[in-house]
VMD Tcl script that draws the C-alpha trace (Angstrom):
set ca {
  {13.90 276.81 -17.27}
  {15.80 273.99 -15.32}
  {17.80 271.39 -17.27}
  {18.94 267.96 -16.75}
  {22.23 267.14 -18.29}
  {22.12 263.39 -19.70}
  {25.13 261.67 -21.12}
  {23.52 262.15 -24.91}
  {21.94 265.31 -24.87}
  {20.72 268.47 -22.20}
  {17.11 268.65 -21.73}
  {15.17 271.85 -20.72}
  {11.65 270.80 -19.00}
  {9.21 272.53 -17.08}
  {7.54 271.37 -13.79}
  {3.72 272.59 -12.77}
  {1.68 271.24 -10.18}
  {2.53 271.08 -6.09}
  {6.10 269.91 -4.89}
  {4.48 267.72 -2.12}
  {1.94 266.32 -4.55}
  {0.89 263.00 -3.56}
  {-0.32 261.68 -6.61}
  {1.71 259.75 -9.08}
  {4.29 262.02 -11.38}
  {3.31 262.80 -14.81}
  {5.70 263.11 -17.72}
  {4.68 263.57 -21.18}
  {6.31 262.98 -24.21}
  {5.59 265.12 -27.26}
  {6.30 264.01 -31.45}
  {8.72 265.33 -33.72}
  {8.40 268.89 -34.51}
  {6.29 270.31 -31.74}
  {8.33 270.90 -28.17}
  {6.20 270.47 -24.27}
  {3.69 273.29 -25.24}
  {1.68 270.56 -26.85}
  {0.55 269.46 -23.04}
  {0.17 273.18 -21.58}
  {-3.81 272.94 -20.93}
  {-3.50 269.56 -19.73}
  {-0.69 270.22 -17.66}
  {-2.27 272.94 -16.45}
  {-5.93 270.80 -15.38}
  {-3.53 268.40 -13.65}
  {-1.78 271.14 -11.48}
  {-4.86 272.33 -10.25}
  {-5.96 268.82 -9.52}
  {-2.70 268.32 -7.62}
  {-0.96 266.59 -9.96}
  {2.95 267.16 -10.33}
  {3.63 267.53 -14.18}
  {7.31 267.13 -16.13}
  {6.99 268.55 -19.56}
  {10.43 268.23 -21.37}
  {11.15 269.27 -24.36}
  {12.71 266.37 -26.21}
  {15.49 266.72 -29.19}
  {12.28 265.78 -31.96}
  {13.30 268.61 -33.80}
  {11.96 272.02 -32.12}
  {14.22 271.71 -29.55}
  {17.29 274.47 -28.60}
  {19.91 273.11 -27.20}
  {21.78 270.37 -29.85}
  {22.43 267.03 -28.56}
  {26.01 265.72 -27.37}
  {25.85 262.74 -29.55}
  {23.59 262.75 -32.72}
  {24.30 258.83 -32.85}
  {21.83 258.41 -29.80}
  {19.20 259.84 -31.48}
  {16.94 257.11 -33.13}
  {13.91 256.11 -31.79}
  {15.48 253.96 -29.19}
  {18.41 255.99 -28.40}
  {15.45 258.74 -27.41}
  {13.20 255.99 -25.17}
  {16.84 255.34 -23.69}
  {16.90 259.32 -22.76}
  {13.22 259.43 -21.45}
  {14.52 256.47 -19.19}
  {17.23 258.49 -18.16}
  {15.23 261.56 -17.65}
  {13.24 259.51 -15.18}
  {16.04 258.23 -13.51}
  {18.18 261.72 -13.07}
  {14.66 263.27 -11.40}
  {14.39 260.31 -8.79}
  {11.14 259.76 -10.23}
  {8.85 256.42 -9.77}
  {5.59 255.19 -10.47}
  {5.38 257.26 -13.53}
  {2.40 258.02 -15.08}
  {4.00 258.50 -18.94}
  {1.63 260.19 -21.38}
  {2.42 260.39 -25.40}
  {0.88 261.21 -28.69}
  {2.15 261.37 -32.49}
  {5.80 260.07 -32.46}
  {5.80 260.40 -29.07}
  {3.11 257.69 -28.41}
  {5.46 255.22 -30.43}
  {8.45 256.33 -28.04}
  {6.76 255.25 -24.82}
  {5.36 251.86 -26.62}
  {9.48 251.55 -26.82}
  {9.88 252.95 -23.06}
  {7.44 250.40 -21.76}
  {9.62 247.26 -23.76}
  {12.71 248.50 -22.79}
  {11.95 250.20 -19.60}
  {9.04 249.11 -17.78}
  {9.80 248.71 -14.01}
  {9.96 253.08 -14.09}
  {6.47 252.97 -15.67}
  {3.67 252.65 -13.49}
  {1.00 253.65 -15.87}
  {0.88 254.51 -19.57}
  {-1.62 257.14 -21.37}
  {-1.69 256.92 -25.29}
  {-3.51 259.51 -27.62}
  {-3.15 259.53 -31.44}
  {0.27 258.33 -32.09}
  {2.64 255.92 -34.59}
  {1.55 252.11 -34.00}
  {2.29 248.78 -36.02}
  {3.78 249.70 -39.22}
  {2.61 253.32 -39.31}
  {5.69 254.75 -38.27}
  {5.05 257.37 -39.73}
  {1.65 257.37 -41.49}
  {1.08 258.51 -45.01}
  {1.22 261.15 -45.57}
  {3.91 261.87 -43.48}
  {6.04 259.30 -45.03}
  {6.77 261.53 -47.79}
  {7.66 264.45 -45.29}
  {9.92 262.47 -43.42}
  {11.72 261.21 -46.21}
  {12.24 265.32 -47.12}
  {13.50 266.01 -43.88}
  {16.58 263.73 -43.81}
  {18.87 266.32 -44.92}
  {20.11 269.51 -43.08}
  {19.44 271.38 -46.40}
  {16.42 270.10 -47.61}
  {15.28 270.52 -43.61}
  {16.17 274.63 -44.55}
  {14.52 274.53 -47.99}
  {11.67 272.91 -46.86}
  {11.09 275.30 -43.27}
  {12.03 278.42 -45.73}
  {8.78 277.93 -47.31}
  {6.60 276.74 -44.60}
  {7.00 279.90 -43.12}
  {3.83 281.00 -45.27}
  {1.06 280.20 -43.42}
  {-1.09 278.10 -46.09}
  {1.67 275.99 -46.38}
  {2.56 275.67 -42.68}
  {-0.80 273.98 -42.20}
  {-1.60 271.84 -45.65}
  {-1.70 268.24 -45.32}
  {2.06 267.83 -45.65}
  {2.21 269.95 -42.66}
  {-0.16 270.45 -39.65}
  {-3.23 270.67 -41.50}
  {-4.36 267.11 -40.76}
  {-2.68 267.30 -37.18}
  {-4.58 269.79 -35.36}
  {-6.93 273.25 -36.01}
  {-4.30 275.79 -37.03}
  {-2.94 278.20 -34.27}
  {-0.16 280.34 -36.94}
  {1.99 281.48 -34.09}
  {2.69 278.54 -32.28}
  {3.33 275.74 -35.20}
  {5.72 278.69 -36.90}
  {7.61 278.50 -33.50}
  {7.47 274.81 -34.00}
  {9.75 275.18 -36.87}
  {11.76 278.44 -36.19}
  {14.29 276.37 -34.28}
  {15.29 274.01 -37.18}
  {14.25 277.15 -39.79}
  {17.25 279.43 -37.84}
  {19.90 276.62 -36.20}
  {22.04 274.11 -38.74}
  {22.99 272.13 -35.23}
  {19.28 271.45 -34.75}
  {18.55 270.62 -38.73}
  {21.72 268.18 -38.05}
  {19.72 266.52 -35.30}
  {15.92 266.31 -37.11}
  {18.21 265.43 -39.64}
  {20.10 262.21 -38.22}
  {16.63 261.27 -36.24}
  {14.68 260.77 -39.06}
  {17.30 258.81 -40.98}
  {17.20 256.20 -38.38}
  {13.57 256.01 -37.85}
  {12.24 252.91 -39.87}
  {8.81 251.84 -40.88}
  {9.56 248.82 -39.03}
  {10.38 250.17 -35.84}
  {7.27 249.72 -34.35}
  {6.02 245.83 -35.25}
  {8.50 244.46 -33.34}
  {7.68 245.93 -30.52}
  {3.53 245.39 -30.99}
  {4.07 241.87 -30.24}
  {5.25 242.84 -26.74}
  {2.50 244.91 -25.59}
  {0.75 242.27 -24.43}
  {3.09 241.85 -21.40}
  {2.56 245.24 -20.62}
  {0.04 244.59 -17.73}
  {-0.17 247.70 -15.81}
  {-3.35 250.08 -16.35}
  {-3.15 251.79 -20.30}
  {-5.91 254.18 -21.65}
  {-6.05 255.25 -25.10}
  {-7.84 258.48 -25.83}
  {-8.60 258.92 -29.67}
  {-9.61 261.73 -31.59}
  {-12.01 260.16 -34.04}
  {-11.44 262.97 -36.85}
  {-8.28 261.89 -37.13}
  {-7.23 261.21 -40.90}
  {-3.71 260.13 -40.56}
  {-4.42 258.13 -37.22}
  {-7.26 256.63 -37.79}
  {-9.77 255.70 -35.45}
  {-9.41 251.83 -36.23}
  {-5.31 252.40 -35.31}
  {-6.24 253.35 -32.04}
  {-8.69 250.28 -31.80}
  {-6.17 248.21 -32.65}
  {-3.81 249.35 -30.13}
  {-6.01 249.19 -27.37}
  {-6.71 245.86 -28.01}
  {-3.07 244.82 -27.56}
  {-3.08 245.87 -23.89}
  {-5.12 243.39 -20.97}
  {-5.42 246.06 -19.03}
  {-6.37 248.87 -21.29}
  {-9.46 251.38 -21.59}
  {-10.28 253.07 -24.95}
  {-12.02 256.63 -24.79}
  {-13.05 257.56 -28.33}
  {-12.58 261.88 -28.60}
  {-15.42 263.04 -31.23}
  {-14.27 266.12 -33.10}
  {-10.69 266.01 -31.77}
  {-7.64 265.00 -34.51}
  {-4.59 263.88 -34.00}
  {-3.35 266.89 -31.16}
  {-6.23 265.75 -28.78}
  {-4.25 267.62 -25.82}
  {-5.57 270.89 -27.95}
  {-8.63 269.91 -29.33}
  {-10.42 268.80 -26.26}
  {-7.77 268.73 -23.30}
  {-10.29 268.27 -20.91}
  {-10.62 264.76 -22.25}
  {-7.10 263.99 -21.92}
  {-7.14 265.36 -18.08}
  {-9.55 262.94 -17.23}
  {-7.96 259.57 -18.75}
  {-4.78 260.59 -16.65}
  {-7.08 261.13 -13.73}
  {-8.44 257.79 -14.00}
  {-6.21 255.64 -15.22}
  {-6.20 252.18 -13.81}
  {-8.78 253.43 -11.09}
  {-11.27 250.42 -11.71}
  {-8.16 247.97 -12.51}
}
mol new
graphics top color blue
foreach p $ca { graphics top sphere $p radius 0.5 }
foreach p [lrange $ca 0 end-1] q [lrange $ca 1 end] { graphics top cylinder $p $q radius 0.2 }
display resetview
């Protein structure tokens, strides 16, 4: 797997789709504890549509390789990386793609960064003051320890408890083997519980509201694409945040929760397919 060696951390990524692709890059951004696999079926849909996809795994917490600096790692110390990501692959015109925790990082990226952004794809993610949304909260505020992160991981590796509410239960229709492979990298390395560990102590409700006021001068092509069985997302959220953008499209995913990519990929292909084709 090829790496790219930033000043804060290295980052293993994948590439799929043509080298001589003429379509804009794609580069997704996935939440805290799941890694790039998230994206795999739409990645896949977008390679055979000649689309060139960048699917890094990002230090969220089921990454391998520790960061250099666990100080950079707050929710805009990671936007800072995704910048840098884009900027160490001599890529342009992005087409950047997020959901869960991920979704909030590229409503930072876009702020902070958005001359490298030429297009922005949201599905269920953090927005406003739900940063992370109950019940979540009270997960977050388990993990901000290294040992509590091994206590907690320790018992999630039973299966019923893997995917209650407090875990992926509410996230996504439960595949065992990959969300226990989610977790086996904090579950087996105390350098990676040091890094979920230091993230979520510097993520803050507040994070996000700040930055909502600002969307509004993001005025390149947006689409939201919302699972509507979504129970910690909730359809109005991703009302809301569409209505932030002036240039934004909202495509509302029956059936699909909060991991739309998995539920109904095929929905997710299309809004990147289409984004900002009738702007």
């Amino acid at each position: 797997m090829p790496q790219v060696a930033l000043d804060q951390a290295t980052i293993d990524y994948r590439v799929l789709g043509p080298e001589d692709s003429t379509a804009p890059p794609v580069l997704f951004v996935h939440g805290v504890l799941v890694d790039s696999r998230l994206w795999d079926r739409v990645a896949e849909g977008l390679a055979r549509q000649g689309f060139r996809c960048y699917l890094p795994n990002w230090p969220l917490g089921s990454h391998t390789i520790p960061v250099n600096d666990p100080g950079a790692l707050s929710p805009g110390g990671v936007a800072t990386m995704i910048r840098d990501f884009i900027v160490a692959l001599g890529l342009s015109d992005v087409t950047l793609v997020g959901n869960d925790t991920g979704g909030g990082l590229c409503q930072l990226v876009i702020d902070a960064y958005p001359d490298h952004i030429g297009r922005l794809v949201l599905t269920n993610c953090d927005a406003f003051d739900k940063f992370p949304p109950f019940p979540f909260t009270l997960v977050f505020a388990l993990l901000r320890g290294p040992i509590s992160i091994k206590l907690l991981f320790e018992q999630m590796r039973i299966k019923a408890l893997r995917h209650s509410p407090l875990g992926f239960g509410l996230l996504v229709h439960p595949d065992a083997q990959l969300t226990a492979s989610w977790l086996e990298p904090g579950r087996t390395d105390a350098r990676i519980r040091r890094d979920l560990a230091a993230l979520l102590r510097n993520i803050e409700k507040t994070d996000l509201t700040e930055v909502s006021t600002r969307l509004g001068r993001f005025t390149k092509p947006v689409t939201i694409v919302w699972g509507q069985r979504d129970r910690a997302f909730t359809p109005a959220l991703g009302r809301r945040l569409a209505a932030l953008f002036p240039n934004a499209s909202l495509i509302e995913v029956p059936g699909a929760r909060t991991f739309v990519s998995l539920d109904n990929p095929t929905a997710v292909i299309d809004a990147i397919t289409t984004v900002g084709a009738t702007a």
